[in-house]
PAZAPA-4460 file (N, C-alpha, C; in steps of 0.05 Angstrom, whole numbers, plus 32768, in hexadecimal, padded with zeros to 4 digits):
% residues 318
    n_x    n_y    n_z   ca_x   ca_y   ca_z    c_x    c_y    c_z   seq   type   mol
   88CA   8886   8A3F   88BB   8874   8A2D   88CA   8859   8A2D     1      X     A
   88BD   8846   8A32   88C3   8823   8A36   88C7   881E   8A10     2      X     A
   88DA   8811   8A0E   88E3   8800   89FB   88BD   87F4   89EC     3      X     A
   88B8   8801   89D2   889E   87F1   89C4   889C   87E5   89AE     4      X     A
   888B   87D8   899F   8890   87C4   898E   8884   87C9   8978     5      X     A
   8892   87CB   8960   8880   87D7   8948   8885   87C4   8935     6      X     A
   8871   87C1   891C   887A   87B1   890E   8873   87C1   88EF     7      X     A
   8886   87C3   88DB   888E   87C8   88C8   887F   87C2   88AE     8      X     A
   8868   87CB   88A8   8853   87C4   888A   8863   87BE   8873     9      X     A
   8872   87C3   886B   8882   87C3   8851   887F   87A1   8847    10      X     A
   8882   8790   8856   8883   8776   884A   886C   8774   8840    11      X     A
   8858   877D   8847   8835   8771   883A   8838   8785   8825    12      X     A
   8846   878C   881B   884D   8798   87FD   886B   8793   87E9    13      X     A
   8865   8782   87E8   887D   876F   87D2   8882   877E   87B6    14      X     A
   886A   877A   87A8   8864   878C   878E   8854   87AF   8798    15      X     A
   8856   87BA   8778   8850   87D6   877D   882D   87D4   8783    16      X     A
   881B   87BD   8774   880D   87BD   877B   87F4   87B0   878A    17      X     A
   8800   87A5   87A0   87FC   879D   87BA   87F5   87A9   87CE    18      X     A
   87EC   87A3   87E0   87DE   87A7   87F2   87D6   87D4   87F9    19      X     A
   87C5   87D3   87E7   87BA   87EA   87DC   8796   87EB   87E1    20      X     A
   8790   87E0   87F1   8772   87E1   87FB   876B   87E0   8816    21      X     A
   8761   87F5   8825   875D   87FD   8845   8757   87DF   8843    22      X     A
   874A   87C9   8843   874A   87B1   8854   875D   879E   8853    23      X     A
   8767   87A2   8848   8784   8791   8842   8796   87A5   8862    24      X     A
   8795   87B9   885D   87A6   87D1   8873   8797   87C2   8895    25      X     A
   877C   87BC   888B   8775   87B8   88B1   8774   879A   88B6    26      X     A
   877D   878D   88A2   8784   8774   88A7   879D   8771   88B2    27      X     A
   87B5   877B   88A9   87CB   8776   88AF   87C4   8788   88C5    28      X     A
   87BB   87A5   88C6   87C3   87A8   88EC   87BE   879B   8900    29      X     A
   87A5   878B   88F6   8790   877F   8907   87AB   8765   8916    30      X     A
   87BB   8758   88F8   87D4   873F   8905   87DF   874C   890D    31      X     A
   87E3   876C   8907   8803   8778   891B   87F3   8777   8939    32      X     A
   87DC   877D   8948   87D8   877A   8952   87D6   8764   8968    33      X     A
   87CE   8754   895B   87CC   873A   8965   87E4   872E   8972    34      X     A
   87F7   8731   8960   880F   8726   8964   8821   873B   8977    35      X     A
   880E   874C   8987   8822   8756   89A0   8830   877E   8997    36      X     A
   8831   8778   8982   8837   8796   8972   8829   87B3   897B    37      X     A
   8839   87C4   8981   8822   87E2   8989   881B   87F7   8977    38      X     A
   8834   87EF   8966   8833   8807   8953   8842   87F9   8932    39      X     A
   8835   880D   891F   884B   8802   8908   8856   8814   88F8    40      X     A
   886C   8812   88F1   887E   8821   88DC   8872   8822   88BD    41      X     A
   8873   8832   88AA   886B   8840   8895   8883   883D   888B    42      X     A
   8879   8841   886C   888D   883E   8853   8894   884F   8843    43      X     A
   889C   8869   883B   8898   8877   882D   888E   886F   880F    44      X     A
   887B   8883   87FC   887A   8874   87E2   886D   8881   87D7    45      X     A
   8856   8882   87C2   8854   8893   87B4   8839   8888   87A0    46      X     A
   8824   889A   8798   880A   8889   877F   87F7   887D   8790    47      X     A
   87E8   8880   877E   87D3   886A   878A   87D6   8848   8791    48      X     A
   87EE   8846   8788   87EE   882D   878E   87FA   8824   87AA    49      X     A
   8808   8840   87BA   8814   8841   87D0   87FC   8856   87DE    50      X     A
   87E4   884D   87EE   87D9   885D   87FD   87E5   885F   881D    51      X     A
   87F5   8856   881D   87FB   885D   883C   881E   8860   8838    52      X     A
   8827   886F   8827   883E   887B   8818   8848   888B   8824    53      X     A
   8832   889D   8827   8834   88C1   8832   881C   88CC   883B    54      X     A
   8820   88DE   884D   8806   88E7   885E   87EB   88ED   884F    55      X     A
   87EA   88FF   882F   87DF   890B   8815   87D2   88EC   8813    56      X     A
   87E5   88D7   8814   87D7   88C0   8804   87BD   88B6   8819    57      X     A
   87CD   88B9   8838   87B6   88AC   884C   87A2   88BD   884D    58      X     A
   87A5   88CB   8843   8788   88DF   8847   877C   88E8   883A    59      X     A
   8789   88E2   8818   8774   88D9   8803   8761   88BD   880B    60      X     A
   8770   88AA   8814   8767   8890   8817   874E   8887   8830    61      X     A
   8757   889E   884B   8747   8892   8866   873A   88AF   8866    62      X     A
   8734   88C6   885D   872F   88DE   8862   8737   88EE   8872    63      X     A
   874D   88DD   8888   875E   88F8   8893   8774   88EB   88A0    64      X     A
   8783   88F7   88A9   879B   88EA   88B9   8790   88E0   88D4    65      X     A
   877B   88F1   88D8   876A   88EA   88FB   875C   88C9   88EC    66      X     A
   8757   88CA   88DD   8744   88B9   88D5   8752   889D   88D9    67      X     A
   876A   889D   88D4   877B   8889   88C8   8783   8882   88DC    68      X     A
   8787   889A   88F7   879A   8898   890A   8776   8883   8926    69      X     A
   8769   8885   8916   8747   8883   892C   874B   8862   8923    70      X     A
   8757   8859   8907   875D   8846   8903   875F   882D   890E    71      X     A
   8780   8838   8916   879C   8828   891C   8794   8828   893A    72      X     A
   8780   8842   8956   877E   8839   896B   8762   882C   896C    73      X     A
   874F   8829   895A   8741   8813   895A   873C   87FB   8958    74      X     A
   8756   87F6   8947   8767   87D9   8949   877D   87D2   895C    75      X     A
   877D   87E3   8977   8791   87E8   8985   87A8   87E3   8981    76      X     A
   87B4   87F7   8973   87CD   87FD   8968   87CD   881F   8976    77      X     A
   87E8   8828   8986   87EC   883B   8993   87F6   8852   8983    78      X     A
   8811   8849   8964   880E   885E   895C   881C   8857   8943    79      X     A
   8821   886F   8930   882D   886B   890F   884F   886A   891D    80      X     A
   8867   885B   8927   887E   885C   8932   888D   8867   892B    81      X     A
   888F   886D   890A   88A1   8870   88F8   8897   8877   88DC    82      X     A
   88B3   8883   88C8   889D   887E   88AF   88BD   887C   889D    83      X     A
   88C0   8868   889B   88D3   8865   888B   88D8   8876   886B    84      X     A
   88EA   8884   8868   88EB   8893   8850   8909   8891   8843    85      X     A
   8903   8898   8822   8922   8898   8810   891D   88B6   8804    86      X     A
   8925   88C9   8807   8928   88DF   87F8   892C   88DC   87DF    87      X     A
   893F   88C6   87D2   8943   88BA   87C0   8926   88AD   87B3    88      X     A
   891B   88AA   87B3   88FE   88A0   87AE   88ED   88B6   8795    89      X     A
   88EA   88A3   8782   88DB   88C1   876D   88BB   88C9   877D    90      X     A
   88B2   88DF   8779   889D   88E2   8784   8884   88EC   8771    91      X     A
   8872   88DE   876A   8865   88E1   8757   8852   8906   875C    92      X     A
   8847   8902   876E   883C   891C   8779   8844   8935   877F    93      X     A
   8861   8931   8781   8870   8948   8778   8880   894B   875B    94      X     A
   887F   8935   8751   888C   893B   8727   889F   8935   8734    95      X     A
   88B5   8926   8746   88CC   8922   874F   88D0   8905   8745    96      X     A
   88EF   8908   873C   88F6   88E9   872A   8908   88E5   8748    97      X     A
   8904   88F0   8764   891C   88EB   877E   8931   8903   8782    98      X     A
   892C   8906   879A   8945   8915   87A9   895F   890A   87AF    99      X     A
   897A   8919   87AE   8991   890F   87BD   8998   8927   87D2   100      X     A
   89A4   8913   87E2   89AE   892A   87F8   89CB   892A   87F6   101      X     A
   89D6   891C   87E3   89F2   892B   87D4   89EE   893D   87CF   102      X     A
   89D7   8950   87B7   89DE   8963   87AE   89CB   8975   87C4   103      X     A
   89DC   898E   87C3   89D3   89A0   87D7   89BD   89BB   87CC   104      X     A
   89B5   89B7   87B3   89A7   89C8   87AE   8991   89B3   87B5   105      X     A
   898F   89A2   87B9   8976   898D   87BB   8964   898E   87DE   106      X     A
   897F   8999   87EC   8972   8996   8805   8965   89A0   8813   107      X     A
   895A   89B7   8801   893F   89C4   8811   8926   89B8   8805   108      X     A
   8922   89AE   87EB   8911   8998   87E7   8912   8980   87EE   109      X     A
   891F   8977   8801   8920   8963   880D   8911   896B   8821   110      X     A
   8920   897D   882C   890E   8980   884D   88F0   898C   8847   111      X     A
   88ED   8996   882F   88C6   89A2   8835   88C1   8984   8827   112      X     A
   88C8   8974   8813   88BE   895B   880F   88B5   894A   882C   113      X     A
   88C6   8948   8844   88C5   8939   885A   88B6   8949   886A   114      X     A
   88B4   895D   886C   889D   896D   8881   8884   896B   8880   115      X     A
   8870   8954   8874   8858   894F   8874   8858   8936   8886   116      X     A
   8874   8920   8888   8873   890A   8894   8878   8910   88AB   117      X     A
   8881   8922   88BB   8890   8928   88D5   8873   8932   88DB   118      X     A
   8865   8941   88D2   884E   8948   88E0   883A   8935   88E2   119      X     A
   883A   891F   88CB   8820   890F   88D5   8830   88FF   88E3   120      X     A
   8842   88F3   88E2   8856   88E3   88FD   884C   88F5   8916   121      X     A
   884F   890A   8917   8841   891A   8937   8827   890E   8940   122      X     A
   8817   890A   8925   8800   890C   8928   87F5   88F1   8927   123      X     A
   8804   88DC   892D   87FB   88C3   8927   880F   88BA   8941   124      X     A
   8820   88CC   8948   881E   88BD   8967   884B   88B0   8961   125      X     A
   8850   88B1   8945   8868   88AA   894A   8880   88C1   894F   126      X     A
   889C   88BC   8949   88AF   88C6   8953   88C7   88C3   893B   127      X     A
   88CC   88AB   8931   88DD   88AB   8923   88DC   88B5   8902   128      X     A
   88E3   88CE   88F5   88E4   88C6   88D5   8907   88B3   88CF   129      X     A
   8905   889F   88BD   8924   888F   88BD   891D   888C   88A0   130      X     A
   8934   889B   8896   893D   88A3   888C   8956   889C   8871   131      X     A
   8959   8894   8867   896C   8881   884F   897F   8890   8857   132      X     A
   8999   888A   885C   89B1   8897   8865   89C0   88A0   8847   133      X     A
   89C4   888B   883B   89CD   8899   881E   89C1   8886   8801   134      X     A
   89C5   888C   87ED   89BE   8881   87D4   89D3   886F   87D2   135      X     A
   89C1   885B   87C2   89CF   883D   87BE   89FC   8838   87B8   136      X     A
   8A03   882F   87C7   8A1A   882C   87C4   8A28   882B   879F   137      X     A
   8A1A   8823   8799   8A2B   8825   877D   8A20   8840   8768   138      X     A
   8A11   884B   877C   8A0D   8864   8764   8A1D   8878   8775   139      X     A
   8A23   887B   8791   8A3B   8887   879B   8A54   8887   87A6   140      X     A
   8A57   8870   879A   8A79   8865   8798   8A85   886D   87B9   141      X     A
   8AA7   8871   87B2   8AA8   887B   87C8   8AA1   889B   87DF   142      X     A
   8A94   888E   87F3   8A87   88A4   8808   8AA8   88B3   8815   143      X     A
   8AB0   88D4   8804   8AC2   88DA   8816   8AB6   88EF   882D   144      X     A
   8AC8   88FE   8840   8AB8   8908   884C   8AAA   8925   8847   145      X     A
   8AAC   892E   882E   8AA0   893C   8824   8A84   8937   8820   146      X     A
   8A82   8920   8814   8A66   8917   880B   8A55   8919   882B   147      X     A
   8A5F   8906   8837   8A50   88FF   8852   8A4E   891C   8866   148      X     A
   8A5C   892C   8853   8A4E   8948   8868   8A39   8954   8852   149      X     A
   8A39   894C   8836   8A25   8963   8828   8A06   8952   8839   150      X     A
   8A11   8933   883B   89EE   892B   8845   89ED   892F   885F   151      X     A
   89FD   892F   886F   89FA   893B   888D   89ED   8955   8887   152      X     A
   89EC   8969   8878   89E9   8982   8880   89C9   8987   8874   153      X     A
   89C2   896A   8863   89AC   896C   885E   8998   8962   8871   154      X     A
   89A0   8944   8881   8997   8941   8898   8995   8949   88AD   155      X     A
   89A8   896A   88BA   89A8   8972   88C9   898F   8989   88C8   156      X     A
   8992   8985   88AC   8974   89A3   88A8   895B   8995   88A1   157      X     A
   895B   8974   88A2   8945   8968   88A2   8939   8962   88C4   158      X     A
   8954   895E   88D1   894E   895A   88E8   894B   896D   8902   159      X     A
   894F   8988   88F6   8941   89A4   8901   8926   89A8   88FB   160      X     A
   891A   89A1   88E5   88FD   89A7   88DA   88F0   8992   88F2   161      X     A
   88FA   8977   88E8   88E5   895F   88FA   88DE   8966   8915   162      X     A
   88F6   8974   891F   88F5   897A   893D   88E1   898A   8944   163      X     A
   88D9   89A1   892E   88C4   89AF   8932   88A3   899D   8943   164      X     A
   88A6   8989   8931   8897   8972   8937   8898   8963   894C   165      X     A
   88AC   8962   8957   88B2   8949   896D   88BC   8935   8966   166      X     A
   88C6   8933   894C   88CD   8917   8939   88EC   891B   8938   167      X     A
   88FF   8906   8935   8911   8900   892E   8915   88FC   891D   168      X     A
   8931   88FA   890C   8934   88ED   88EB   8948   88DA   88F6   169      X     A
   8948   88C1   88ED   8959   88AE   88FD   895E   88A5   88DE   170      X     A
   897D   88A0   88DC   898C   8893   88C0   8989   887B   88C2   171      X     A
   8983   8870   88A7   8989   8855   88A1   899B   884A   888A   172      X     A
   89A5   8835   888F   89B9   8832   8887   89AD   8812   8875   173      X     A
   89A1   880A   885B   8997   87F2   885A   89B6   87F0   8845   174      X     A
   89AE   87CB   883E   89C4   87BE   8831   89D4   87CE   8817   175      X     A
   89BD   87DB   8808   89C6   87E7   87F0   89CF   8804   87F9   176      X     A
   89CE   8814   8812   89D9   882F   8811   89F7   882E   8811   177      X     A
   89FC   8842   880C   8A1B   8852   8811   8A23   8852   882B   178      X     A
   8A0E   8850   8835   8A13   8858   8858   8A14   883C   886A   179      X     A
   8A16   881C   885A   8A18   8805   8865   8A3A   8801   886A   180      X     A
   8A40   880F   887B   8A5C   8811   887C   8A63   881F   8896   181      X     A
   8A7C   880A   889C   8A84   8816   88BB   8A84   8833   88C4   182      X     A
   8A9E   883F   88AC   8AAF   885D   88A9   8A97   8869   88A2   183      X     A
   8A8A   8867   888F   8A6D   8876   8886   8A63   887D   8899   184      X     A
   8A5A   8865   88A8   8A41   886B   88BC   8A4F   8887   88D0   185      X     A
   8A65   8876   88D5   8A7C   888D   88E5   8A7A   88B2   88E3   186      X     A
   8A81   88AB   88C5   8A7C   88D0   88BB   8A60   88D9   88BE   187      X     A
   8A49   88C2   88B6   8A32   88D5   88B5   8A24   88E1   88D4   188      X     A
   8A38   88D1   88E6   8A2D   88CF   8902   8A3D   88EB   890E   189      X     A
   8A5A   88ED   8908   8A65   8904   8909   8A65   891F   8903   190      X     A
   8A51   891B   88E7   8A50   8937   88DE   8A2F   8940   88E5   191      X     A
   8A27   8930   88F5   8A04   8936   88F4   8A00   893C   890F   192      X     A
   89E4   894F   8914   89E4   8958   892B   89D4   8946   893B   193      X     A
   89E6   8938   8954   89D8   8925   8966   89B8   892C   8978   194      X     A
   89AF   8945   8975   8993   8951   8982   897D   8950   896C   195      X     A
   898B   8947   894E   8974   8942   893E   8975   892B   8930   196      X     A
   8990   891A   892C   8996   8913   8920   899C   88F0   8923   197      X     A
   898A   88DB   8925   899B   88C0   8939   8999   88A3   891B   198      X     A
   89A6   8898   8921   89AE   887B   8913   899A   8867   8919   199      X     A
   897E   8860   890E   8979   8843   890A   8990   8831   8908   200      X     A
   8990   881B   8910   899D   8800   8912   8989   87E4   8909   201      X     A
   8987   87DD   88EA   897A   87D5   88DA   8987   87B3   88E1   202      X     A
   8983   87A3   88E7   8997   878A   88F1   899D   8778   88D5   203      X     A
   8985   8776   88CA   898D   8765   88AC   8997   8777   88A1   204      X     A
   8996   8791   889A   899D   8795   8880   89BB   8794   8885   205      X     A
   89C5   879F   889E   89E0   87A2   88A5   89EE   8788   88AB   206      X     A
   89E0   8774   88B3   89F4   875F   88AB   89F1   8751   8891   207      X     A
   89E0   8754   887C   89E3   8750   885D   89F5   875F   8855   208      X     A
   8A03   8778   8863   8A10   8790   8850   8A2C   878A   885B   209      X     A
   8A35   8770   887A   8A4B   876A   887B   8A4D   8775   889C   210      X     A
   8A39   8786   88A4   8A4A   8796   88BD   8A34   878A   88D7   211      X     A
   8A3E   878A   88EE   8A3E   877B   8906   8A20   8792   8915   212      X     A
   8A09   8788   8914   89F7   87A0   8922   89FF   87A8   893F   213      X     A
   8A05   8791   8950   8A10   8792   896B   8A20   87A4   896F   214      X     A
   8A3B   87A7   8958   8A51   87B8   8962   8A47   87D3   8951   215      X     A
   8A2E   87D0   893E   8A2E   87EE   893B   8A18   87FA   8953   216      X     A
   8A0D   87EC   8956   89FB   87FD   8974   8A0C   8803   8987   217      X     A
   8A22   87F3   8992   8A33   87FE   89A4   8A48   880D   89A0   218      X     A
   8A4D   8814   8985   8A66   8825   8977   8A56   8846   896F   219      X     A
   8A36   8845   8970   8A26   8859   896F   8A0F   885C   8987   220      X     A
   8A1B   884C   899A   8A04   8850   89B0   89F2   886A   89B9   221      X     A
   8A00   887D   89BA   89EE   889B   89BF   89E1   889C   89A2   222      X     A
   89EA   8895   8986   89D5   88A4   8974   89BE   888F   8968   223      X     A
   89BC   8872   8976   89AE   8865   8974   8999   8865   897D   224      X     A
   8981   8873   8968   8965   8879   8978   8953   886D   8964   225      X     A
   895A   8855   8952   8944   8846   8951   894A   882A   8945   226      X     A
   893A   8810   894A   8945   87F4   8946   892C   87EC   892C   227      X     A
   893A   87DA   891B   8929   87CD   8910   8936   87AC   890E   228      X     A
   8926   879A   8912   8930   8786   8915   8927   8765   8902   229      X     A
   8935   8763   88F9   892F   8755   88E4   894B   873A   88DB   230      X     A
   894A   8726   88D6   895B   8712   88D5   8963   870F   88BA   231      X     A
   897E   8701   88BA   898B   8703   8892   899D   86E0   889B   232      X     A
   899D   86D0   8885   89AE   86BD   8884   89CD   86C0   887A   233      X     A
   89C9   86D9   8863   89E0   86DD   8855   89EC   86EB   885E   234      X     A
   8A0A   86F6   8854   8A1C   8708   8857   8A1C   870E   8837   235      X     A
   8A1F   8728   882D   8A2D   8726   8810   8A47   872E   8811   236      X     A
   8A56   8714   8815   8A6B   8716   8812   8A80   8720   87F2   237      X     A
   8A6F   8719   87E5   8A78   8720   87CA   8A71   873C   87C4   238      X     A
   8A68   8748   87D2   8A67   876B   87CF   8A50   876D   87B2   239      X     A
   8A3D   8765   87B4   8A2A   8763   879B   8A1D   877D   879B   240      X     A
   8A1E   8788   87BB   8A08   8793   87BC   8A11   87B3   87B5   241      X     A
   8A2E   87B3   87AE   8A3C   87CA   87A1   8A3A   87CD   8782   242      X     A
   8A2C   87BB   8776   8A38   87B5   8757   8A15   87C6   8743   243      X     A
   8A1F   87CF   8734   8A07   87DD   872C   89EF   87D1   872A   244      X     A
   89D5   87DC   8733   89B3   87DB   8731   89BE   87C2   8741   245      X     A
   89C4   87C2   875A   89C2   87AB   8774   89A2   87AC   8773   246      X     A
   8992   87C3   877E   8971   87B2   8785   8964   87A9   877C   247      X     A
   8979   87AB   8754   8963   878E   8748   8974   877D   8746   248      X     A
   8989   8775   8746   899B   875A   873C   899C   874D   8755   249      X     A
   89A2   875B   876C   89B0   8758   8781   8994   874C   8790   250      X     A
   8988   8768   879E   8973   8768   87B0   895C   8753   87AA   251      X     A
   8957   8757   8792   893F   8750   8787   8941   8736   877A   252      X     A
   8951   8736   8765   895A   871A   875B   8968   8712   8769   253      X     A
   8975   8716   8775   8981   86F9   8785   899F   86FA   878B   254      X     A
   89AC   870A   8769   89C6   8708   876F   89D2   86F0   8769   255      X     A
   89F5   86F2   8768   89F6   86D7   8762   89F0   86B8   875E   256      X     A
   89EB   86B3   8786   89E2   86A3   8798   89C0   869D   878C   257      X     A
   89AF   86AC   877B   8998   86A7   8777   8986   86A4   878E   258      X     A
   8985   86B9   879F   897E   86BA   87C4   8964   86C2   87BB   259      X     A
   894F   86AD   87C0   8933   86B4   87C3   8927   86CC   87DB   260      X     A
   8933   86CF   87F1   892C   86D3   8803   8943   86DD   8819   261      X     A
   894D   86F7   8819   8958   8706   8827   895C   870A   8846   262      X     A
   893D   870C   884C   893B   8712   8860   8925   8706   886F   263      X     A
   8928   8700   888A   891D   86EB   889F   890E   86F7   88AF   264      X     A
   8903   86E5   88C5   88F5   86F0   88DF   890A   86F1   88EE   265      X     A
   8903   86F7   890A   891B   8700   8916   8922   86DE   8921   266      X     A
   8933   86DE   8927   893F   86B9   8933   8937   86A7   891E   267      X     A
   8937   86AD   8908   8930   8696   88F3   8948   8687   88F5   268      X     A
   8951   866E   88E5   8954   8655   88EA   896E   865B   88DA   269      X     A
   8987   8663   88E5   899C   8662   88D7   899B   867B   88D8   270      X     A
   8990   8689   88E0   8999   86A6   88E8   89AE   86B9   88F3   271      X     A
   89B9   86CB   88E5   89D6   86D5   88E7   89D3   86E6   8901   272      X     A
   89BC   86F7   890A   89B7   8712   8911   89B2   8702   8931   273      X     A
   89BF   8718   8941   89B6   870A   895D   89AE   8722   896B   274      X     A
   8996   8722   896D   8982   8738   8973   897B   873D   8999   275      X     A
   8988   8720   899F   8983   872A   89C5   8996   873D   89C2   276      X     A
   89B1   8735   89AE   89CF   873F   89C1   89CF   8760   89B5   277      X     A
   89BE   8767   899E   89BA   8780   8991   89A2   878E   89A4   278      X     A
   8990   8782   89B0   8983   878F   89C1   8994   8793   89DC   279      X     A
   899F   877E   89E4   89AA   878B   89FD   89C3   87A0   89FF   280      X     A
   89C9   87A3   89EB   89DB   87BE   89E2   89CB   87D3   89DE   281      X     A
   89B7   87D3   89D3   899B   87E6   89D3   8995   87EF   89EE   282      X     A
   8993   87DD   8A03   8984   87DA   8A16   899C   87E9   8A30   283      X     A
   89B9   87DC   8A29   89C6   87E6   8A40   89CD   8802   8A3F   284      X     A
   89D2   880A   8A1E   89CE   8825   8A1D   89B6   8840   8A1F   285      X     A
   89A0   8831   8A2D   8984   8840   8A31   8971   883B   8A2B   286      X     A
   897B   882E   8A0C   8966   8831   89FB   894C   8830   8A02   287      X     A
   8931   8846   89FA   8919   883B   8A02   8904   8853   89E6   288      X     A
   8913   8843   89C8   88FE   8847   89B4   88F5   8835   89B0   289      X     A
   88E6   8835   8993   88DA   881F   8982   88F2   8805   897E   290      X     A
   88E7   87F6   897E   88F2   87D6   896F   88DA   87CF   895F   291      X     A
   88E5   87D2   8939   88D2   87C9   892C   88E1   87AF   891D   292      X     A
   88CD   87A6   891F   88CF   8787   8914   88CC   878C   88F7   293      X     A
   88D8   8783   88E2   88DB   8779   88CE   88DE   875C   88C0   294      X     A
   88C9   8758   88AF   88CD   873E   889C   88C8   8741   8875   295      X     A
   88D4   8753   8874   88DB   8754   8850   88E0   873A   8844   296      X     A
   88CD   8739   882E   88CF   8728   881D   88B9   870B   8825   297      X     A
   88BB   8713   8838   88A3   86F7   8842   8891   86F0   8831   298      X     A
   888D   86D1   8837   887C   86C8   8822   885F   86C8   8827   299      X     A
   885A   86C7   884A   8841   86CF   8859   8844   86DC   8870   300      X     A
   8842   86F5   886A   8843   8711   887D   8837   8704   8899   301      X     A
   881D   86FD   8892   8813   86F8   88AF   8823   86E3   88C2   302      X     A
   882E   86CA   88B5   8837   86BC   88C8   8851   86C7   88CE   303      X     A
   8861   86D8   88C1   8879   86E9   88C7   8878   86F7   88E2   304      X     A
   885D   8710   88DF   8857   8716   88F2   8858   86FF   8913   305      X     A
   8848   86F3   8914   883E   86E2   8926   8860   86D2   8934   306      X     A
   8870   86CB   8920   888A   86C3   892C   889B   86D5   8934   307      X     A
   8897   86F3   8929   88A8   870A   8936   889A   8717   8949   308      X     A
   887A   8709   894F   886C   8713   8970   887B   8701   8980   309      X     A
   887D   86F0   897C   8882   86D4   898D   88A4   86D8   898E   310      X     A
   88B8   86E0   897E   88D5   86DF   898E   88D1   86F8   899C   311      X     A
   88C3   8711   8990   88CD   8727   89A3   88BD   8720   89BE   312      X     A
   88AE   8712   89C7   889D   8707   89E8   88AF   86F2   89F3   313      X     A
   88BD   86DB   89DF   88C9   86C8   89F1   88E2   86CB   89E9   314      X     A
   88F5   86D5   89DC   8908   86D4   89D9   8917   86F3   89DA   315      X     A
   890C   870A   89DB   8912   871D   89E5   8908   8732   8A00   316      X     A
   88FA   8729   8A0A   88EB   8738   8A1E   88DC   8748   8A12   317      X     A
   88CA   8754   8A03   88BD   8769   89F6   889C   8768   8A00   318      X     A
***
């Protein structure tokens, strides 16, 4: 499979209740389309106000997963790529205030919680479930290597179920996890089983969280089986993103600095993230998954889109 191009829905949902109506959904595929894109990544989420949350939700909403999936190739879009999930996440439809994969009585409801997404991922044509590597840095202090094996052992039994499927569980590591860390990433890569188990390489979040994407794709080259690519101006150098309720003070408000705006298109204008030299580390090591494009926080999704069609055609080969 050739290196393909997905692009990431989550930005055309800023608030909880946004973009929550099938034509709002075939508009934006209609620009992911346009703008060169084959497939797009999913968000995990939950309610009516999140219809394309979880598989239950898409098929309350389009009447079946075929339905949804008759969609996305009618707007020629090839397949669902991904489906981004937090176990951590309350889940209204199951009475769940969120899972941890610290605690280990939790991790068999983790894995039947995730076994409805690995099957419509089959069934919609993708490969990756990715996966929140750990809960927010300041609600788990320091990661010893105890901890990083109770969640290995939960992702190892998440990533035996998926396989049933054909799906992978690929970790992610965003600015606010436990797992935005060199030695972290290290243990969770060590204690997890490499035949089920691989590392997304998130480019903004990991250089907002301080660490170099380039040298972690080449310091994890074999367990690197999925890219998301997305541009950041900042560093938090001041470690904000450790200090308690970061995704509202920090993420959301702004944080010290009062930062409207986090996160970029890819090659935006003062841009930290250098995405040829993270692809060609991708590239010399094999790589040939998804590259999904990301633009969180954008102020107009569509023209976001359209400038992350246009670097990944002229400025990355895609």
């Amino acid at each position: 499979m050739s290196i393909r191009r997905s692009y990431a829905v989550n930005q055309w949902k800023p608030n909880f209740d946004d973009f929550c109506r099938p034509d709002a959904h075939l508009r934006a595929f209609k620009t992911v389309v346009a703008a060169g894109f084959t497939g797009v990544e999913l968000r995990g989420g939950t309610g009516r106000w999140d219809p394309l949350g979880r598989p239950s939700s898409i098929e309350n909403t389009y009447g079946s997963l075929a339905a949804f999936g008759k969609l996305l190739t009618d707007v020629g879009l090839t397949a669902v790529s991904s489906w981004a999930v937090d176990p951590g996440d309350p889940v209204d439809e199951e009475l769940s205030h969120g899972r941890s994969v610290l605690d280990r009585e939790q991790h068999a409801a983790i894995v039947e919680w995730a076994r409805p997404f690995a099957a419509a991922l089959a069934e919609l044509g993708g490969s990756r479930l990715v996966v929140r590597a750990l809960p927010p840095a300041w609600q788990v202090g320091a990661v010893e290597s105890s901890t990083a094996e109770t969640a290995a052992d939960c992702f190892n039994a998440l990533g035996a179920m998926t396989a049933e499927h054909g799906v992978r569980v690929s970790l992610h590591a965003d600015v606010l996890s436990a797992a935005a860390d060199d030695e972290v990433l290290a243990q969770l890569m060590r204690a997890t089983d490499p035949d089920h188990v691989g590392l997304t390489v998130d480019t903004g979040e990991l250089t907002l969280a301080g660490l170099d994407p380039v040298a972690v794709v080449r310091r994890h080259v074999t367990r690197v089986d999925h890219l998301q690519l997305k541009d950041t101006r900042f560093v938090d150098t001041a470690g904000e993103r450790l200090r308690p309720h970061a995704e509202h003070a920090f993420l959301t408000a702004g944080g010290d600095r009062e930062v409207e705006r986090w996160f970029f298109e890819v090659g935006t204008r003062d841009g930290l993230v250098d995405a040829p030299a993270v692809l060609d580390a991708a590239r010399d090591a094999g790589y040939d998954g998804w590259v999904v494009f990301e633009s969180e926080q954008t102020p107009n999704p569509a023209s976001s889109v359209m400038l992350n069609g246009w670097y990944a055609k002229h400025r990355l080969g895609l």
